[in-house]
N, C-alpha and C positions, 0 to 999 in steps of 0.2 A: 504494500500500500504506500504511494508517495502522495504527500504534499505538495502541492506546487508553489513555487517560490520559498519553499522550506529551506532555510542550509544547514541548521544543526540536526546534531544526529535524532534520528528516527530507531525505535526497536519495535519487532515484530514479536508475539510469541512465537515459544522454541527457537530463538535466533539471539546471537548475539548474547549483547548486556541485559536484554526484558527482565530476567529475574532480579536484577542486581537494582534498574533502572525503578522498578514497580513499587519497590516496599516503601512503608510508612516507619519510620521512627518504632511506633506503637503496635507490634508485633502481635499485639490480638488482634489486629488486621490483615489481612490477605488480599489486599488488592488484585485485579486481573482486567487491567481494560484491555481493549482492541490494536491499542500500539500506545507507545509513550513517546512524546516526541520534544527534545531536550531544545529550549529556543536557545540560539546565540544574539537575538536582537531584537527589537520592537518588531522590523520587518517579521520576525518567524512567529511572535506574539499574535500578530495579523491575520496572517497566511492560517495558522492552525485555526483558530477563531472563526474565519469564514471557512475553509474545510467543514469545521464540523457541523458550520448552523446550513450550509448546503446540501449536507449528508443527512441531518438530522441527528447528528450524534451526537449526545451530550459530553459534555468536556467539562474536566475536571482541574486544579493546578493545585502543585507542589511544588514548594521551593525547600523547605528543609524537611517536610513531610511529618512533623511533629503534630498537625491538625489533621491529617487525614482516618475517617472513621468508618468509610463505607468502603465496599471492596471496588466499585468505579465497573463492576463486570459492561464491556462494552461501548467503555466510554473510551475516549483520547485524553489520555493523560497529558498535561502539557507543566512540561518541569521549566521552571526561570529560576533554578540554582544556580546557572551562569552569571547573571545580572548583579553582576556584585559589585560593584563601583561605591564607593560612600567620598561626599565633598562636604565641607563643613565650612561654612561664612560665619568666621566669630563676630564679626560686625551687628552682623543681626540676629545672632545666637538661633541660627539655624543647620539643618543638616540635612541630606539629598541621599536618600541609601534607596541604590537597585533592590528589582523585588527579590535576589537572593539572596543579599546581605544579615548577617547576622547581626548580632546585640553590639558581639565584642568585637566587630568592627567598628562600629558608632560610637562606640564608648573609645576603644583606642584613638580613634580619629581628633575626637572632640575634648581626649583629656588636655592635650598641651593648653589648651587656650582654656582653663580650668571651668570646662565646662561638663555637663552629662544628660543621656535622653531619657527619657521617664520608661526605663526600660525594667523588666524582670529578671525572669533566669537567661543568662548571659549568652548561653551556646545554642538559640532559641532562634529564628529568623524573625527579623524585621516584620515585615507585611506581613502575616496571617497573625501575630501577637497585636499588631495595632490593629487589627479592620476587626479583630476579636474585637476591641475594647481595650487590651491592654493594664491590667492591673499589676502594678510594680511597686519598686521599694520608695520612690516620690511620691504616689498617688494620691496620699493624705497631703501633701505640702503643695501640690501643683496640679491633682488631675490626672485621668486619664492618658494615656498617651493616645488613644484613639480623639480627646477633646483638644490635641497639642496639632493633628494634622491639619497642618495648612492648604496644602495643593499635593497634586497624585498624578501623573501621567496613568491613563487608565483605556485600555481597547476595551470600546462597548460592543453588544449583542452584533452591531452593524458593519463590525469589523472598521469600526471605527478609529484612532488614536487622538483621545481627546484630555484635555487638562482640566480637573476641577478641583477648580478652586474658591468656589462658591457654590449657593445653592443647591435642588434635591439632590445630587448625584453626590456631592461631597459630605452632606449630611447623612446620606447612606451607606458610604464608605467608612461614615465613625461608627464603628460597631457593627455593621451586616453584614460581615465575611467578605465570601468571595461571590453573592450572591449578582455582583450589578457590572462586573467588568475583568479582566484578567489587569492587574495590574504591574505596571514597568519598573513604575517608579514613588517614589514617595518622599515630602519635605515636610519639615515637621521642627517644633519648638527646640532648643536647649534651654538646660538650666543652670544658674551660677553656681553650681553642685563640686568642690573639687576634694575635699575630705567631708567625711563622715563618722560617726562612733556607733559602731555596729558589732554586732557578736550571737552568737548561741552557747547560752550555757544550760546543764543539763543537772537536775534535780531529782532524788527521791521520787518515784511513783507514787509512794503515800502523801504525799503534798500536793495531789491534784485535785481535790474535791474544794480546799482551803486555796488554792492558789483559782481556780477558775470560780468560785464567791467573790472574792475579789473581784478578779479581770472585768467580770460584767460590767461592776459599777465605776471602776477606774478606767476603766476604758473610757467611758463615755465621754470625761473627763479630760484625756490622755490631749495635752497640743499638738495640733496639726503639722510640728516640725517632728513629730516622732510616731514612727509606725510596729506596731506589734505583734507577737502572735504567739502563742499556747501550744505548744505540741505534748503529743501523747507517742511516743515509737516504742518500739521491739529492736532489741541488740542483738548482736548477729549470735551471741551466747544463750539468747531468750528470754535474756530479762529487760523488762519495761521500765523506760524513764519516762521521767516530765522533761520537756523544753521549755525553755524562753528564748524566744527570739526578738531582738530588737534592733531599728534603723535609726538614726536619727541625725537632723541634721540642725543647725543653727541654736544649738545648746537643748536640744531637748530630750537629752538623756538624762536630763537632771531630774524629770517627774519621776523613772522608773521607780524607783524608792520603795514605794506602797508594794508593789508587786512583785519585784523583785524576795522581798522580806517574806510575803506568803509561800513563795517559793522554797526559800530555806538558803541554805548553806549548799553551793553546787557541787555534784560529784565530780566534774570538769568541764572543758570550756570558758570561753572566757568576752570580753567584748573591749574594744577601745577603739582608738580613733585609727583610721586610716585609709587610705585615698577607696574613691568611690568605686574604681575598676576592681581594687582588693576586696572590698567588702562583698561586692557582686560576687566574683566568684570563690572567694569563703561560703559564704551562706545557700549559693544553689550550686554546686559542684555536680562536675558532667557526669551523664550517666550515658550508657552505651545501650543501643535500640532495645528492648524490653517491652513484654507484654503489659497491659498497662489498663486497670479501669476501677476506677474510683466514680462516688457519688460527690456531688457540690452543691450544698442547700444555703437557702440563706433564711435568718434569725433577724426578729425583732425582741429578742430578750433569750436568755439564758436560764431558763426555771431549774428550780431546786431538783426536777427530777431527770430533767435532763443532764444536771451536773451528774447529781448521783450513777449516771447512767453510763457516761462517760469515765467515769474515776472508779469502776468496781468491773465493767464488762464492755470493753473499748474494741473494736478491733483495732488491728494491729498496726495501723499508723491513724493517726487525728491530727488536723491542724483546724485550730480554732483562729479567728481573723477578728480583729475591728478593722471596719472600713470608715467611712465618716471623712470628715477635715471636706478638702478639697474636690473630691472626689463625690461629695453632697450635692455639689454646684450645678447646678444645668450645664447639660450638656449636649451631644450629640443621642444616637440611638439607644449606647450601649448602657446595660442595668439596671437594677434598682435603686437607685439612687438614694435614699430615705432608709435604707433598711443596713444598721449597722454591723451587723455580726456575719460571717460564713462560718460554716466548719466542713471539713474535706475530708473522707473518710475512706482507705480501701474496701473495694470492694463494692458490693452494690446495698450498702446497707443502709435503712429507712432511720430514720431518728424522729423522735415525735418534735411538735410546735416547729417546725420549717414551714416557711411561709407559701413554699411553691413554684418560688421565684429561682433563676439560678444566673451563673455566668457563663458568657459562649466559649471563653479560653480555659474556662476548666471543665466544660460539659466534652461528658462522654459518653452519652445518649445522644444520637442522632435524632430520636421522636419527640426530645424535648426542648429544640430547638426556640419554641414559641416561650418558651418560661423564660429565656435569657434576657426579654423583652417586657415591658411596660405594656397592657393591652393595648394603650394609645399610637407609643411608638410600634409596636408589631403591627398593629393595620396599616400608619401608614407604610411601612417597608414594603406589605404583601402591596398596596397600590405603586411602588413607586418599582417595584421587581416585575410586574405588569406593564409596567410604561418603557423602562429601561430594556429589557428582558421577555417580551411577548411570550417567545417559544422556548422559554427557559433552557436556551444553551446552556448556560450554565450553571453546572450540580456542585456544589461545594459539599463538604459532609453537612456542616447547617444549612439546609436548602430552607429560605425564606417560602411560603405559601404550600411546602407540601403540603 
């Protein structure tokens, strides 16, 4: 099967790279589309684009393949991991990363000029973390990084190559996947971010009933220059700890205090100041492709039976979250906005008082696509995936209006 006007490479199954080119990150996937076809440039972005809305074939993209959920049987995979270019304008504390740039590009790029992007786990690509939504270690102090995107070179359904930088189409690219365009490119905020005091240290399992009574109400509390989180894990020996995890930037590790103390005295681990690139990847350290599924709810309160529920019969990894600060603020599609608490749980396990609501960069159900939304903002999406998107070329794992 060729492309025309194609010039990166193409895999057929049983041929070539197809098996190597196919996989997702997230190994409880098994992708199998009809060919994969690797762009070298906007042109090949194009060309596959119109391919597939001519054929009728749905098309899917992957650049680091950490978001991919469904197995694509059929589709044209279209990988932009090539597109990696990252420029960075300190004048205007901006940055231009290809759509197969990762984290710790943008972050290497933008540290000399002591700046950083409202990024997460480090070894993570760019685009599909931000049109997620993007929820990172700044998000309390600045926002989403899906609220930070400015402008996107973006091929629509039309095989088009268009720039939005206003209006529905940009507004839908904060937070609606890959649902409205295969994207090239993206520019996007920095922040005068150049050390931090960040750390994880790790606690008695008996101190987690007393430490998360706490976190509730301190959280709420907690200054928008410091971000937090609660862990519950399993040692590779078997035995369960408590975490604390904390970010914080322009002195706000000075609240931890209250929390810390419910916590106790740590078995190890530690926190202190150091550059923002460091802290990134201390705290989300790389993991190699892995089977992978977890549940992501979100909380408007932390009940007494819920603690207890958490602190006596956990499964085997919990992170508890306040969200809040900046990330409260109106923004574009992505969240709940109002709703302070997550917890992230292996597995596919139910916890009571979750509200229903969830987030698309940690959703790993493909059928609960519509919960990562606002009913308000999910209608308009399904109208504007209509307008954009008639014959839904394109199938992202979050497809808008299935």
């Amino acid at each position: 099967m060729v492309i025309p006007d194609f010039t990166g490479p193409v895999h057929l199954p049983d041929a070539g790279a197809y098996d190597e080119a196919r996989l997702a990150w997230n190994r409880a996937v098994d992708p199998r589309p009809a060919l994969v076809a690797e762009a070298a440039g906007e042109r090949d972005v194009r060309a596959a684009v119109s391919f597939a809305r001519e054929r009728g074939m749905p098309l899917a993209v992957q650049a680091t393949g950490h978001g991919m959920l469904v197995a694509n049987e059929g589709a044209l995979l279209l990988k932009t991991s090539r597109l990696t270019g990252v420029r960075v304008d300190p004048q205007r504390r901006e940055a231009t990363a290809g759509a197969g740039a990762l984290w710790t590009d943008v972050i290497a790029a933008a540290a000399p000029y002591g700046l950083a992007p409202l990024s997460g786990t480090p070894w993570i690509g760019v685009t599909g973390y931000t049109l997620g939504g993007g929820l990172g270690w700044l998000s309390r102090r600045y926002g989403l990084a899906a609220d930070s995107l400015l402008r996107a070179r973006v091929v629509t359904a039309d095989g088009e190559l268009r720039t939005a930088e206003d209006g529905d189409l940009l507004w839908a690219l904060r937070g609606g996947s890959g649902n409205f365009g295969v994207v090239t490119e993206l520019t996007f905020r920095l922040y005068p971010v150049e050390r931090v005091h960040a750390g994880l240290t790790l606690h008695p399992i008996e101190r987690t009933a007393e430490t998360l009574a706490v976190y509730r109400d301190w959280a709420l509390e907690e200054p928008d220059t410091l971000a937090t989180g609660v862990l519950l894990m399993r040692m590779p020996d078997g035995s369960r700890v408590l975490g604390v995890r904390s970010f914080a930037v322009e002195g706000g590790e000075r609240a931890l205090g209250p929390l810390l103390a419910a916590a106790g005295e740590p078995l190890s681990g530690g926190r202190g100041e150091q550059t923002f690139a460091e802290a990134s990847a201390t705290l989300a350290p790389v993991h190699p492709p892995m089977p992978v599924r977890h549940r992501f709810e979100l909380f408007r309160e932390l009940p007494d039976d819920l603690v207890t529920l958490l602190a006596h019969s956990p499964p085997d990894v919990v992170e508890i979250r306040h969200w809040g600060g900046a990330f409260a603020r109106p923004g574009g599609p992505a969240g709940h906005r109002d709703v302070p608490f997550s917890i992230l749980t292996a597995g596919d396990v139910e916890l009571p008082h979750a509200t229903g609501g969830s987030f698309l960069t940690f959703l790993t159900d493909p059928a609960r696509t519509a919960d990562a939304y606002t009913a308000a903002n999910h209608a308009r999406l399904v109208e504007l995936k209509k307008s954009w998107d008639p014959d839904t070329v394109f199938r992202p794992s979050h497809l808008i209006g299935a």
